[in-house]
Steps between C-alpha positions, in 0.01 A plus 500: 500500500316815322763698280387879460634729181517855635588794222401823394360346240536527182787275519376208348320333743217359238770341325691354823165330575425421111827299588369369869213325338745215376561464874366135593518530889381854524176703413552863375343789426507914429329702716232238577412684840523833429156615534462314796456676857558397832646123586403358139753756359765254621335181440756407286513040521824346594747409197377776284656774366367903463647736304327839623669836511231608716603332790805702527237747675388271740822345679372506820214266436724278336733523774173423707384220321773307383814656680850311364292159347529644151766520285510883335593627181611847418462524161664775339564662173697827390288779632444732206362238325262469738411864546499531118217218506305611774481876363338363131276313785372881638110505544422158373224317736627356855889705377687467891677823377173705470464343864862600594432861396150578580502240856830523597687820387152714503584616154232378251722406180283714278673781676877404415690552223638221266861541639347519904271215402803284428692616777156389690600169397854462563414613870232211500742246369795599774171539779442145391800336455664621856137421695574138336893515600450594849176223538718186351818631731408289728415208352661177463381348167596775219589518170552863264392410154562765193292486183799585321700189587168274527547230369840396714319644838201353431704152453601578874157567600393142365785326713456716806114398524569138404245568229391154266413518159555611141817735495536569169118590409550753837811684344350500146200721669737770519550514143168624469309819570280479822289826639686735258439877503186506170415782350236632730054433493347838583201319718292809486182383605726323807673834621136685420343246774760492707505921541131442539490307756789633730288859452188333613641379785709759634122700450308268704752565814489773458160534544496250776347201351 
């Protein structure tokens, strides 16, 4: 049986899977895949578990690929805590809410105010969190899990799977820090290359070559 952690993220996934790795009869992993295309996007070995809040976007390959084998986690936590960590996130390398705006909504976030920017990201957390809803309704294997009462659903997690292992080192992960919101790296020379090489690009088809 795979187990799959869908979320918004920002939600504590790292730590859930901090907490995983004391898991004896399961493999896990965060976003292991998700630079993967095609069929090794979903590649994902029996008896593991992936916490990925990318996936959320892709529910129709999952559907596809694994249909109602898995067991499926919502995992939730109070959504403007969420929004208030994803908007100190704003223009940071690989940020899915520069995506959301500029991909998505058509509305680079360099063009939004503060306040619309964090609207911009309660709108992605509801998009999110009802595309995951309406995926796991019908599904036979689910549990809801909130970061705010973890510890207790994540207890109910560890039963539900059957998991093996060391209990108490996976609920002491949660009394530390995993992935936290840092105070942000400018990566210059990485955004300077980047602009560089989208430019050169979008030049050379446009001149045909």
């Amino acid at each position: 049986m795979r187990v799959f952690i869908l979320c918004t993220g920002r939600t504590g996934s790292t730590s859930i899977i901090k907490a995983c790795e004391h898991i004896d009869n399961f493999s896990s992993g965060h976003e292991t895949l998700a630079r993967k295309f095609g069929k090794s996007r979903f590649d994902f070995p029996d008896h593991h578990i992936e916490a990925d809040n990318r996936l959320s976007w892709e529910p129709g390959k999952l559907d596809q690929n694994f249909g109602d084998e898995p067991y499926f986690v919502h995992l939730k936590r109070q959504k403007e805590r969420v929004a208030e960590s994803y908007f100190s996130r704003y223009f940071k390398p690989e940020s899915i809410m520069d995506a959301y705006c500029s991909g998505v909504k058509m509305t680079p976030a360099e063009k939004l105010s503060d306040q619309k920017r964090y609207e911009a990201c309660l709108d992605y957390i509801e998009t999110v969190d009802s595309n995951i809803s309406f995926f796991l309704s019908n599904k036979s294997k689910v549990l809801t899990m909130h970061l705010e009462n973890i510890e207790e659903d994540f207890r109910n997690f560890w039963n539900e799977i059957g998991a093996k292992g060391d209990f108490n080192a996976a609920i002491a992960e949660f009394q530390s820090s995993h992935n936290a919101s840092r105070k942000r790296d400018l990566h210059i020379r990485y955004r300077l290359r980047l602009a560089f090489l989208r430019e050169w690009k979008h030049l050379r088809m446009a001149m045909g070559k």
